[in-house]
KEMAR-510389 format. One record per residue (C-alpha): z, x, y; residue in one letter; residue number from 1. Coordinates in nm, 4 decimals, decimal comma, m for minus. Each point is the difference from the previous one (the first is absolute). Layout:
        c3        c1        c2  residuo  num
         Z         X         Y        a  NUM
...
END
This chain:
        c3        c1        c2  residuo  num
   10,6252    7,7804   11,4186        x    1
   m0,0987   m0,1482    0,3420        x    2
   m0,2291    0,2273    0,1797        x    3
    0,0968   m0,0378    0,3929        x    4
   m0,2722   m0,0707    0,2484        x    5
    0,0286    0,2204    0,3153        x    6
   m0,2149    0,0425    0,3002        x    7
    0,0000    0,3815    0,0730        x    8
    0,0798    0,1296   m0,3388        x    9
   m0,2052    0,3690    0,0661        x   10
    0,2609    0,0899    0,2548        x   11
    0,3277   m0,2069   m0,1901        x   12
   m0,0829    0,0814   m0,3578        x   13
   m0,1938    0,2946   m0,0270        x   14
    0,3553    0,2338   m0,0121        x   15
    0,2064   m0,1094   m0,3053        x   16
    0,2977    0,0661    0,2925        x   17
   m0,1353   m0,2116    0,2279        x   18
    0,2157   m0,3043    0,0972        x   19
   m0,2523   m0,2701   m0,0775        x   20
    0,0953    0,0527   m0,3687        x   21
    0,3966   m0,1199    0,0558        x   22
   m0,1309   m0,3688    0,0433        x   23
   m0,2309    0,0456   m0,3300        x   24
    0,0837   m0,1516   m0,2949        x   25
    0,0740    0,2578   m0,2837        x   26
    0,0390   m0,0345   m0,3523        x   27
    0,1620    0,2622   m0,2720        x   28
   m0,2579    0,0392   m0,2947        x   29
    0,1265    0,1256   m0,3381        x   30
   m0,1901    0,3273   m0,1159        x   31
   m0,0529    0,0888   m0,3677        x   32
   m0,2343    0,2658   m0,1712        x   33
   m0,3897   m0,0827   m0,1896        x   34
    0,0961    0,0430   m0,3721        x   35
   m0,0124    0,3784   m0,1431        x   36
   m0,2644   m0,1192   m0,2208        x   37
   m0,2217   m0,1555    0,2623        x   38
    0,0004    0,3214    0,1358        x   39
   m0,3906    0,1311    0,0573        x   40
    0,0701    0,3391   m0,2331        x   41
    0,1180    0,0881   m0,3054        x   42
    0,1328    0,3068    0,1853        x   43
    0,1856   m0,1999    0,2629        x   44
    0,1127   m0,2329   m0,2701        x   45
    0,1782    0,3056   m0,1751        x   46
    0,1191    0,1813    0,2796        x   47
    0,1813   m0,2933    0,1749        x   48
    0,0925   m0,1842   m0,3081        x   49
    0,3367    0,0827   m0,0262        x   50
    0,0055    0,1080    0,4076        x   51
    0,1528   m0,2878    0,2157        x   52
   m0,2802   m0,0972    0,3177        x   53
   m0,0300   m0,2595    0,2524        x   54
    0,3428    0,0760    0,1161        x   55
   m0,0339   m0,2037    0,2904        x   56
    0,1814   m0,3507   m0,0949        x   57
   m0,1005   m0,2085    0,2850        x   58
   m0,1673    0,0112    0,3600        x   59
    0,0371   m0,2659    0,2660        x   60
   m0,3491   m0,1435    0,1246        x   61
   m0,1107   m0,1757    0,3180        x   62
   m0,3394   m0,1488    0,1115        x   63
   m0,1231   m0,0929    0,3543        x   64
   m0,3705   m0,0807    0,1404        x   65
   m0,1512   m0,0225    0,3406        x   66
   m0,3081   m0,2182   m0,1470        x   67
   m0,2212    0,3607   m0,0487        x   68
    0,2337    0,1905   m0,1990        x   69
    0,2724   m0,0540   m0,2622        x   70
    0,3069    0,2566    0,0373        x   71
    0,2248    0,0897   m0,2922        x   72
    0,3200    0,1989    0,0748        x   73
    0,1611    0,1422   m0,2844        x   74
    0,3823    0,1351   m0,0559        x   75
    0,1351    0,1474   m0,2753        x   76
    0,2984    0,2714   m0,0695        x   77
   m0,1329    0,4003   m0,0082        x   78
    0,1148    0,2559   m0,3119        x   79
    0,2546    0,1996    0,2143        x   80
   m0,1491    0,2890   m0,2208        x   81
   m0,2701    0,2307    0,1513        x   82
   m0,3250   m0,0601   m0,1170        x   83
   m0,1948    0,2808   m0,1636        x   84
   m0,3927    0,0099   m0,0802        x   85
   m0,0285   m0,4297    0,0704        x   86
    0,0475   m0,1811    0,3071        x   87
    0,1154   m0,3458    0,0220        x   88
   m0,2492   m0,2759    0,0201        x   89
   m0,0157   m0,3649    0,0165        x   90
   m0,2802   m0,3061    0,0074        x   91
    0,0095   m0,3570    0,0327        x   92
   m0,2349   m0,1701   m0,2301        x   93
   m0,2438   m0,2843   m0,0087        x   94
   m0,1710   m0,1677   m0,2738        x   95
   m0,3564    0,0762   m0,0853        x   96
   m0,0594   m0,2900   m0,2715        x   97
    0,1255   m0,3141   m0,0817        x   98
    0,2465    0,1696   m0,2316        x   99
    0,0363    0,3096    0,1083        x  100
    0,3577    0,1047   m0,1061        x  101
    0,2310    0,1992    0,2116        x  102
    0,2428    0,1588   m0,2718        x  103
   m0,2523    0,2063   m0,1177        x  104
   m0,1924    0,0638    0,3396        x  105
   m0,3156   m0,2256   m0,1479        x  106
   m0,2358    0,0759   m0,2902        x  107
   m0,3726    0,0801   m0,0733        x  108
   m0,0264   m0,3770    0,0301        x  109
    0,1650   m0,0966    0,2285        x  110
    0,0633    0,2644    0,2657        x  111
    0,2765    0,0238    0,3172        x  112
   m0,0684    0,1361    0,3462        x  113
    0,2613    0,2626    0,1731        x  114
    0,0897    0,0958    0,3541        x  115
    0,1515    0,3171   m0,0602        x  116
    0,2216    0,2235    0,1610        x  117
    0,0903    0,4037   m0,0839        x  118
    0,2807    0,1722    0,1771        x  119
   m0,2149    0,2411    0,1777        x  120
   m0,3200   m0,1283   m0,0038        x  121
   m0,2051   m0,0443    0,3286        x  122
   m0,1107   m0,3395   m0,0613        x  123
    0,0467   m0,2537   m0,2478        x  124
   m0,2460   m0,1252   m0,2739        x  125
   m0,1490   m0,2537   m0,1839        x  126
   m0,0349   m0,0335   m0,3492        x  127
   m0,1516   m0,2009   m0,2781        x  128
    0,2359    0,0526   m0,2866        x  129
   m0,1207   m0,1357   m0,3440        x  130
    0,3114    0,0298   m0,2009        x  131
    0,3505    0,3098    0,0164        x  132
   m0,1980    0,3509    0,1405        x  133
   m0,3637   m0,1254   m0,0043        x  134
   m0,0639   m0,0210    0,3877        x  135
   m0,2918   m0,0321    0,1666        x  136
   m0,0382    0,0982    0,3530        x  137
   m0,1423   m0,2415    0,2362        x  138
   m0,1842    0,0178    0,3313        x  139
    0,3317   m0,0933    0,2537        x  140
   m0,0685   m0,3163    0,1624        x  141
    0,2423    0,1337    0,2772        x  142
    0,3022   m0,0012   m0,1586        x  143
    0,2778    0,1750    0,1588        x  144
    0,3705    0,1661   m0,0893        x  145
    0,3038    0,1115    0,2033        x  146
    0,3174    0,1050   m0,1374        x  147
    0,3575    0,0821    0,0993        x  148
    0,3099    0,1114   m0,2163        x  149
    0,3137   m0,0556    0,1535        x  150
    0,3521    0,0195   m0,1704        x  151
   m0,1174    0,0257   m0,3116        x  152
   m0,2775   m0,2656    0,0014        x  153
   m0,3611    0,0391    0,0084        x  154
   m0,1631   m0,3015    0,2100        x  155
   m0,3891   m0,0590    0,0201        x  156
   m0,2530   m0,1820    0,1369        x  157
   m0,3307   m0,0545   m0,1615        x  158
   m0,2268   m0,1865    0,2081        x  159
   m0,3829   m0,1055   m0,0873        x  160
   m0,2227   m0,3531    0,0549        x  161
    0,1473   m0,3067    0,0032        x  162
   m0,1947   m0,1339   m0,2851        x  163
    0,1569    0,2522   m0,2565        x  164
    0,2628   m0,3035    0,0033        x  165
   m0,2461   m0,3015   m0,1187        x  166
    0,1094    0,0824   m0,3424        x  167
    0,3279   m0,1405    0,0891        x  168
    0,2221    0,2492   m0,1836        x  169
    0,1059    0,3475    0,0351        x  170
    0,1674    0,3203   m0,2020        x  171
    0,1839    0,2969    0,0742        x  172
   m0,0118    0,3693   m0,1570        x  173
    0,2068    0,2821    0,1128        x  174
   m0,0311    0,3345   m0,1763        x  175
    0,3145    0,2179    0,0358        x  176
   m0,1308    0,3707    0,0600        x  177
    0,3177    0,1798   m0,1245        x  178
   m0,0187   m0,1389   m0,3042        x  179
   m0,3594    0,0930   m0,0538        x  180
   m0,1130   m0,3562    0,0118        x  181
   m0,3957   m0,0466    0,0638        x  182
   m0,2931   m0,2066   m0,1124        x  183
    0,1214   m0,2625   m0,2940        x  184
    0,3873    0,1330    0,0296        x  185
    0,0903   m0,2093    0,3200        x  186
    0,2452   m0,2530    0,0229        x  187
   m0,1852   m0,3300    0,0012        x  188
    0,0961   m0,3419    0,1321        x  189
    0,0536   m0,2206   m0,3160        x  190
   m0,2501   m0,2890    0,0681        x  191
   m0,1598   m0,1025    0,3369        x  192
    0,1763   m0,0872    0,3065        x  193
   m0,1601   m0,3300    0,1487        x  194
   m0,1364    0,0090    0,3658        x  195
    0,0727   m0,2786    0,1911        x  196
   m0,1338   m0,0271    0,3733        x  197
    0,2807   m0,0940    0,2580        x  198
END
């Protein structure tokens, strides 16, 4: 995925509406769940074993940099059910190890880093996650969330430094609220999504 090079990104890019994005390059990643099993609980691993999750099947993902920070936008279809006790969420993630693996949001190993987003939320956060439900919260290096849902679609932009991309790859999570989807039950992008400077 080329990540587009712009010279006022804060005031083009910081809205997921804004329309800088149109001329963005955008790709559709495939969602899928973290195995059952992997699952950090043997309660969770009972509960949802026979309980369909990560009910999101794909989100489209775009990238853009002004040289200091790296935007993501994210898009992806909303449950047209209301949600109950959970929000909706989302992150984009970036490797934290050599092989780090994004299926299964990292490992004790070999952990992942997440810009995340909550429906409600005043402000985004970071996150060191070392495998599905065992996060870690950071100290945010400025990282930044805004969010619109429009016809049915949730669109957001997570923003933080530019040098979250010199991993050269990226993932997606999006956590559908309605269906009670947090922690390890997201929908996760099934392998990394290469970042390619424009």
């Amino acid at each position: 995925m080329k990540v587009s090079k712009v010279s006022d990104a804060a005031s083009s890019l910081g809205s997921p509406t804004a329309a800088g994005w149109s001329s963005a390059a955008a790709e559709t990643v495939k969602l899928g769940a973290i195995p059952v099993a992997a699952q950090p609980t043997a309660y969770i691993q009972e509960a949802w074993a026979k309980r369909p999750y990560a009910s999101t099947s794909r989100a489209k993902v775009a990238a853009a940099t002004d040289g200091e920070r790296l935007y993501v936008r994210l898009e992806w279809a909303d449950d047209a059910k209301a949600n109950g006790e959970f929000p909706d969420g989302a992150a984009v993630v970036f490797p934290g190890a050599a092989n780090s693996a994004v299926e299964t949001l990292g490992s004790a190993a070999a952990p992942v880093g997440l810009w995340y987003w909550q429906n409600g939320r005043a402000e985004a956060l970071e996150i060191e996650s070392h495998g599905p439900g065992v996060f870690r919260k950071q100290a945010s290096d400025g990282i930044k969330a805004t969010a619109a849902l429009e016809s049915g679609r949730w669109s957001v932009v997570l923003s933080g430094p530019a040098t979250a991309a010199k991993g050269g790859k990226v993932g997606v999570v999006v956590w559908n609220g309605t269906n009670e989807e947090r922690a390890g039950l997201g929908a996760v992008s099934q392998g990394w999504l290469g970042l390619e400077q424009a």
